[in-house]
PAGU-410564 format. One line per 3 residues: number of its first residue (from 0); for each residue z, x, y of N, C-alpha, C. Coordinates in nm, 3 decimals. Atoms other than C-alpha are relative to their C-alpha. Example, Ala and Ser with C-alpha at 12.3 -4.5 7.8 and 13.67 -1.06 7.14 Angstrom:
% PAGU-410564
0	0.000 0.089 -0.119 0.780 1.230 -0.450 0.000 0.090 0.120 | -0.006 -0.082 -0.119 0.714 1.367 -0.106 0.073 -0.077 0.109
This chain:
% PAGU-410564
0	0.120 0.033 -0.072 1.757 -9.511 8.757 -0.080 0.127 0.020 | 0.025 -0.090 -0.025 1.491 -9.292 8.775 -0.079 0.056 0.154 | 0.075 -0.013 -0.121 1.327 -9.187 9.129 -0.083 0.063 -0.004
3	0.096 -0.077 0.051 1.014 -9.057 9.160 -0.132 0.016 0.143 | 0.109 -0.046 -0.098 0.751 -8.901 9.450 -0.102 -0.053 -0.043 | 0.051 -0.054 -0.003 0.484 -8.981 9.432 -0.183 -0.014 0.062
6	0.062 -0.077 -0.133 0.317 -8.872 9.720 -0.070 0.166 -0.011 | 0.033 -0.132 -0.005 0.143 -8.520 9.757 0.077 0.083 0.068 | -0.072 -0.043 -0.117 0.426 -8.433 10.033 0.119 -0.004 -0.044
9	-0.178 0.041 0.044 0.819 -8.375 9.958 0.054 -0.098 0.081 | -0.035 0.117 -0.130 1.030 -8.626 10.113 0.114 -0.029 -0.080 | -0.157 0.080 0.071 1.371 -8.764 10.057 0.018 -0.170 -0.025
12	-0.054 0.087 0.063 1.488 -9.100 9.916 0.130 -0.028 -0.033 | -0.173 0.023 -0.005 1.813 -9.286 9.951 -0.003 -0.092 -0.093 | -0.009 0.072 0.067 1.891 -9.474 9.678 0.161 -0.065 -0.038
15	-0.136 0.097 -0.040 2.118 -9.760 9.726 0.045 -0.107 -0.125 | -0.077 0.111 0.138 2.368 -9.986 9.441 0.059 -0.115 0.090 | -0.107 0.158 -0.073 2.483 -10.357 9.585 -0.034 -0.018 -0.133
18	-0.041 0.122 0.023 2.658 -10.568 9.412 -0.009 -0.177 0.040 | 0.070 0.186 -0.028 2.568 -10.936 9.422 0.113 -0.050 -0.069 | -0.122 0.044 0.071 2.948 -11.122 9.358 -0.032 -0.176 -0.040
21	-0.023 0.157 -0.025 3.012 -11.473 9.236 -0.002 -0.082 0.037 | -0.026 0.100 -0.129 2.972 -11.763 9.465 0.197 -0.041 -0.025 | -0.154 0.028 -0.029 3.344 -11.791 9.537 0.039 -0.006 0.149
24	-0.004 0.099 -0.224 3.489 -11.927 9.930 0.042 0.139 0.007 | -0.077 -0.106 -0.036 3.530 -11.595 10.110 -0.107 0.139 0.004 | 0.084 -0.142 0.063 3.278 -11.349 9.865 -0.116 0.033 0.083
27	0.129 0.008 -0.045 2.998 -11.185 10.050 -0.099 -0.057 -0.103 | 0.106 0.006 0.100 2.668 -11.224 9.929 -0.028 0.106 -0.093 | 0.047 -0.107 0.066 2.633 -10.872 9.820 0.103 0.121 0.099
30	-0.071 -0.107 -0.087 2.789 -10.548 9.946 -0.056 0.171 -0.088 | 0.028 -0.104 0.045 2.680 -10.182 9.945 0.124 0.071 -0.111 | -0.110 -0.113 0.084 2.866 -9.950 9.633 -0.032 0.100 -0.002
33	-0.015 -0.104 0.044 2.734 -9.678 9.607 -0.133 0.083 0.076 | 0.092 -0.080 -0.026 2.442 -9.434 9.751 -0.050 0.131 -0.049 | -0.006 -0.127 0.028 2.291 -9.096 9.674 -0.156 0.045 0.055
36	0.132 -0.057 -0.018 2.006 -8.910 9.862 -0.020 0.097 -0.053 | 0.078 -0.143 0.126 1.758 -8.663 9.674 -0.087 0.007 0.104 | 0.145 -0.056 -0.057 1.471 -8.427 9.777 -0.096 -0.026 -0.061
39	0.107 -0.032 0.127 1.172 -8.484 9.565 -0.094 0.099 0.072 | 0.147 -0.054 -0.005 0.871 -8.220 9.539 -0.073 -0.115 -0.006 | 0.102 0.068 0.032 0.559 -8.378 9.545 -0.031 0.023 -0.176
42	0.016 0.026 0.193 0.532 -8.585 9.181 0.135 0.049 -0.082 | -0.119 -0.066 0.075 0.879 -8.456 9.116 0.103 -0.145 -0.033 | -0.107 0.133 0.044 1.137 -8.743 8.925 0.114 0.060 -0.014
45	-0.160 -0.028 0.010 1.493 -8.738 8.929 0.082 -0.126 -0.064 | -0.036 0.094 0.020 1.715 -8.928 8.738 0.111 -0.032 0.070 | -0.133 0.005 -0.085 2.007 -9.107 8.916 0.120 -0.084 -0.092
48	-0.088 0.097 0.088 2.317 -9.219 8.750 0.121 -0.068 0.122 | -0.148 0.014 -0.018 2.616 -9.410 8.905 0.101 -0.126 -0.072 | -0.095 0.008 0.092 2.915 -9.509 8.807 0.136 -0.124 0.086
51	-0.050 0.161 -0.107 3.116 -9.872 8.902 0.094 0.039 -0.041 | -0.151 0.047 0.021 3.486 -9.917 8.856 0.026 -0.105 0.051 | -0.031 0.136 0.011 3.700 -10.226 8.846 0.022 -0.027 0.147
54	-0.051 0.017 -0.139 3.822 -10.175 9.227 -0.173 -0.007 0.078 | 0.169 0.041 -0.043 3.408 -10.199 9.291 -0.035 -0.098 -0.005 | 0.038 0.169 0.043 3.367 -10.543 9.177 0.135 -0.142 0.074
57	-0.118 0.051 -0.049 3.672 -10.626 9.345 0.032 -0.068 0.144 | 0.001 0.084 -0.137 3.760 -10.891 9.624 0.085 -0.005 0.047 | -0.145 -0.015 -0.057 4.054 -10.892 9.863 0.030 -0.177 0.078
60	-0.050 0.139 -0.031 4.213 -11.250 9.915 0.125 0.021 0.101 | -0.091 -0.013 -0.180 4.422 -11.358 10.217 0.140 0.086 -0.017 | -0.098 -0.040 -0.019 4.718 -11.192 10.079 -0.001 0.148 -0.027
63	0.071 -0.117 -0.001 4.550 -10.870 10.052 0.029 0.102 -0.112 | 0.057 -0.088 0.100 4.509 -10.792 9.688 -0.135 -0.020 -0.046 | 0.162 -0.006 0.044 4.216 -10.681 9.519 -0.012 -0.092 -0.145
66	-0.023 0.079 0.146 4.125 -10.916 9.229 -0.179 0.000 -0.065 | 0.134 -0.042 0.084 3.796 -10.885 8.999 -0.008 -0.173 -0.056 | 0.023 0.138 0.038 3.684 -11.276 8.969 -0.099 -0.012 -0.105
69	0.078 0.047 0.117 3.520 -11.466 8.646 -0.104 0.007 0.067 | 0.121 0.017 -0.005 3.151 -11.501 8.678 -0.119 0.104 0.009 | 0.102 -0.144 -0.028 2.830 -11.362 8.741 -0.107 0.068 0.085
72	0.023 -0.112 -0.079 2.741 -11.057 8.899 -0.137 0.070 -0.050 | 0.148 -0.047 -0.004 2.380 -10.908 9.009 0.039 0.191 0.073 | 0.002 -0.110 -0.048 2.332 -10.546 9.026 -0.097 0.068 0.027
75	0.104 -0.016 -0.053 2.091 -10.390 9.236 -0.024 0.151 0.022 | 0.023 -0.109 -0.053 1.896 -10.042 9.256 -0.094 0.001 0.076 | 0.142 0.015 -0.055 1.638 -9.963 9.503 -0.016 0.126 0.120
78	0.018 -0.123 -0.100 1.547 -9.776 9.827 0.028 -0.084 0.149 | -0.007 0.091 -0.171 1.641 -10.106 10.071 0.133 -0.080 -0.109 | -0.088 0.107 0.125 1.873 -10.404 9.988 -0.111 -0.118 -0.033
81	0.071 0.080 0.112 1.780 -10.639 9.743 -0.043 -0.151 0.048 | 0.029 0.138 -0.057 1.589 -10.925 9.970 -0.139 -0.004 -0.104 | 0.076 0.031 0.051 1.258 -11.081 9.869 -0.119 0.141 0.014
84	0.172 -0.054 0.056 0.955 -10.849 9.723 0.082 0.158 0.028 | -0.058 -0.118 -0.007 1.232 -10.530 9.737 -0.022 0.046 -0.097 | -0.021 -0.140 0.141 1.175 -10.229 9.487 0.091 0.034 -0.044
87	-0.122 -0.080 0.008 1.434 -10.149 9.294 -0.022 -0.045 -0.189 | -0.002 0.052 0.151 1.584 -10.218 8.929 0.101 -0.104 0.029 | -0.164 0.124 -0.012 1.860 -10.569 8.857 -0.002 0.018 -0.119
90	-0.065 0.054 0.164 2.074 -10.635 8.606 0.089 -0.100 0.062 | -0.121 0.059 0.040 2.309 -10.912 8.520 0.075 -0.001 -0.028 | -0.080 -0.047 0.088 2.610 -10.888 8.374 0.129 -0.166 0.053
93	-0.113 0.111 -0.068 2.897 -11.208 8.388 0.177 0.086 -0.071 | -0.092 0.002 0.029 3.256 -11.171 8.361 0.134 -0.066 -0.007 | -0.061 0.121 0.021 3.535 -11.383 8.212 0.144 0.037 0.000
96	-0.116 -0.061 -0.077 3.862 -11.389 8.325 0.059 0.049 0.147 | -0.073 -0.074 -0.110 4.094 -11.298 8.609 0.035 0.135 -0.024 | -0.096 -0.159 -0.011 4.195 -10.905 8.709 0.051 0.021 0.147
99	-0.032 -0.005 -0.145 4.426 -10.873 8.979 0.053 0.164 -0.074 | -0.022 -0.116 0.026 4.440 -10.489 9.058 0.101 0.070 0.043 | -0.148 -0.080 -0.074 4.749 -10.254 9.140 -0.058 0.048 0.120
102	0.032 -0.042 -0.108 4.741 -10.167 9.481 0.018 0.143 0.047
């Protein structure tokens, strides 16, 4: 993602990753993963990368393992969370299959 000032004034920017899970009994709707605040100069861009793993996508059921459920998943960049008329970037992505993870 790239971030970008631009304002005439420096200023910082938090840039936030939810996950959007499956409808499954239990799953939130979404949950924060990941963050990273920057400085920008005025007009200054930064690119931001991050980086998911399987224990990120991962849900904890009553017997308290983590398991990575079929379906599909919304992923969200921005500077808020991902309600109506929010800035950011989405992607899609589905996934097929069960992963239950080592604890």
């Amino acid at each position: 993602m790239v971030v970008r000032n631009t304002s005439k004034v420096a200023g910082d920017e938090v840039a936030e990753l939810y996950i959007g899970y499956p409808e499954s009994p239990g799953a939130p709707l979404r949950a924060l993963e990941g963050f990273e605040r920057v400085h920008l100069a005025p007009g200054e861009s930064r690119h931001l990368t991050f980086r998911l793993e399987p224990r990120d996508l991962s849900l904890v059921t009553e017997q308290g393992e983590h398991v990575v459920e079929p379906g599909s998943y919304t992923v969200f960049v921005g500077g808020s969370q991902p309600t109506q008329g929010a800035r950011g970037v989405k992607a899609q992505f589905r996934i097929s299959g069960q992963k239950q993870l080592p604890r």
